[in-house]
C-alpha positions as CSV (number, residue, x, y, z in Angstrom):
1,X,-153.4,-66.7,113.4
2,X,-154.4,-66.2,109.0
3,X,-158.0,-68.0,108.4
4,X,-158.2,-69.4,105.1
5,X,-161.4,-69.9,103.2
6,X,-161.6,-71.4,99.9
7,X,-164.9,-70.9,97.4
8,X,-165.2,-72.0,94.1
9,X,-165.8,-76.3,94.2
10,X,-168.3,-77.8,92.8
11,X,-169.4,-80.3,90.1
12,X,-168.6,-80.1,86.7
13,X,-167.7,-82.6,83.7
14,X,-164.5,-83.7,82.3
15,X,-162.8,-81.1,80.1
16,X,-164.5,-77.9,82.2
17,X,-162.9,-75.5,84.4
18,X,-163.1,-74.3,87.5
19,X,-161.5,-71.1,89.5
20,X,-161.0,-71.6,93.6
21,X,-160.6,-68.9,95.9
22,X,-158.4,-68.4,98.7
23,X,-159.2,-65.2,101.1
24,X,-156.9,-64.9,103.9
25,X,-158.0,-63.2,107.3
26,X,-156.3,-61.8,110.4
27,X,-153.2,-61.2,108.9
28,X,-151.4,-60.2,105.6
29,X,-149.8,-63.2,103.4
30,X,-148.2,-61.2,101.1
31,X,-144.6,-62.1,102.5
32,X,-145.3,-66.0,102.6
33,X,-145.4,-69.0,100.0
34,X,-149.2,-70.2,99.8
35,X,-150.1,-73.2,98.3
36,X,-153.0,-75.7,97.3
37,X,-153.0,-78.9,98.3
38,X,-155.8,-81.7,97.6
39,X,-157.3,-85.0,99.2
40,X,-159.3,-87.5,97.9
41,X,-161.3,-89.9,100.3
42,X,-159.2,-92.5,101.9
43,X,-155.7,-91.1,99.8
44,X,-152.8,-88.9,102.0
45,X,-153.3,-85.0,101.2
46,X,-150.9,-84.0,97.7
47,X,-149.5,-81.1,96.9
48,X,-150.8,-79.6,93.9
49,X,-149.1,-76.1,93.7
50,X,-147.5,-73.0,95.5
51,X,-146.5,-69.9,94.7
52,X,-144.1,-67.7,96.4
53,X,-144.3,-64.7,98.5
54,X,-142.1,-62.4,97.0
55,X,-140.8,-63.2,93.5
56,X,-144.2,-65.0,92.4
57,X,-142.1,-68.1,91.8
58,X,-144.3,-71.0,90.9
59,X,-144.2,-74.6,91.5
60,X,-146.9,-77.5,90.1
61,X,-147.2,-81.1,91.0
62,X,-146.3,-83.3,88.0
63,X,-150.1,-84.3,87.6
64,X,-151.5,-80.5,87.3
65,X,-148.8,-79.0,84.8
66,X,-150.3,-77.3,81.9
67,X,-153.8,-77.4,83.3
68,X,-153.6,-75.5,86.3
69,X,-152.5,-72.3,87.2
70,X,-151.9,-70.6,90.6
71,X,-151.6,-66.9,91.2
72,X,-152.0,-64.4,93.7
73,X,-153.1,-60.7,94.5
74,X,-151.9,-59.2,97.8
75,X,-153.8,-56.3,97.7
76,X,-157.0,-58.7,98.3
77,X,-154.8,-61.3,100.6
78,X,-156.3,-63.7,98.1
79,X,-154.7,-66.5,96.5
80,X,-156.6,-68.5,93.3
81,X,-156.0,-71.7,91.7
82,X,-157.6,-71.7,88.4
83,X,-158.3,-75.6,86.7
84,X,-158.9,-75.8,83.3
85,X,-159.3,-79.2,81.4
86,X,-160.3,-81.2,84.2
87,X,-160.4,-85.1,84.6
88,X,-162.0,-87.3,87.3
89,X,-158.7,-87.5,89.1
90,X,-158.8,-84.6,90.1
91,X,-162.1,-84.8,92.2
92,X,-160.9,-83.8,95.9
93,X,-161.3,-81.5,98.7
94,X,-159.0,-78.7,97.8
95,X,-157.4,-77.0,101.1
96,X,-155.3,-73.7,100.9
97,X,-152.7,-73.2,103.1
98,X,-150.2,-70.8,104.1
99,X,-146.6,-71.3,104.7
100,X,-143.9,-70.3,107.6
101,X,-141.6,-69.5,104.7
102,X,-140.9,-67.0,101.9
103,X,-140.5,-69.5,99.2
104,X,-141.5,-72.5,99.5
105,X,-144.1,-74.8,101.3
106,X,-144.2,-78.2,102.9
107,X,-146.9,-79.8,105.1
108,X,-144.2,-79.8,108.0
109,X,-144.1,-75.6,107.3
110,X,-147.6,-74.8,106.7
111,X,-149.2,-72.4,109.6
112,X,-152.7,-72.2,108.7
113,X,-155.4,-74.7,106.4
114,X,-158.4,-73.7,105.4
115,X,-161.6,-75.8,105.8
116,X,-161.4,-76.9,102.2
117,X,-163.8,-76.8,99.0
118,X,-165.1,-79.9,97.3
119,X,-164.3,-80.3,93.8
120,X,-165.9,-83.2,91.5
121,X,-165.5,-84.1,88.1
122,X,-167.5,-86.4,86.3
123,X,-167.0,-88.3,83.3
């Protein structure tokens, strides 16, 4: 079993940027797609981005492109999502998670979720 924890929330205003951090525990994730996902009280958990475990490939929910960027370093088992230009919207728990696959991730393929990190943006 990975354990995930993410750092890096907290509460900043409209047009700032955050970075999260993803360390990974227990086991390497070098081979796997990671991802961020996000939930907002009382909304369904999103997908926000992913990238993949072996040719870096990246993929970014409609809402985040061109603000957010996810990469990774495997030699720290870390994954990071850094958010620049940030709106209200976008106040959530953010959760990492790990996927069963290579290349891509799904909630029905994710293995492991870490506890999450609280992000809030004010206006």
């Amino acid at each position: 079993q990975v354990q995930l924890v993410e750092s890096g929330g907290g509460l900043v205003q409209a047009g700032d940027s955050l970075r999260l951090s993803c360390e990974a525990s227990g086991r390497t994730i070098s081979d796997y797609a990671v991802g961020w996902f996000r939930q907002a009280p009382e909304k369904e958990r999103e997908f926000v981005a992913s990238i993949s475990g072996s040719t870096f490939r990246v993929v970014y929910a409609n809402s985040v492109k061109g603000r957010f960027t996810i990469s990774r370093d495997n030699a720290k088992n870390t994954v990071y999502l850094q958010m620049n230009s940030l709106k209200p919207e976008d106040t959530a728990v953010y959760f990492c998670a790990v996927s069963s696959q290579r290349f891509t991730i799904s909630l029905p393929s994710v293995t492991s979720w870490g506890q999450g990190t609280q992000v809030t943006v004010s206006s």
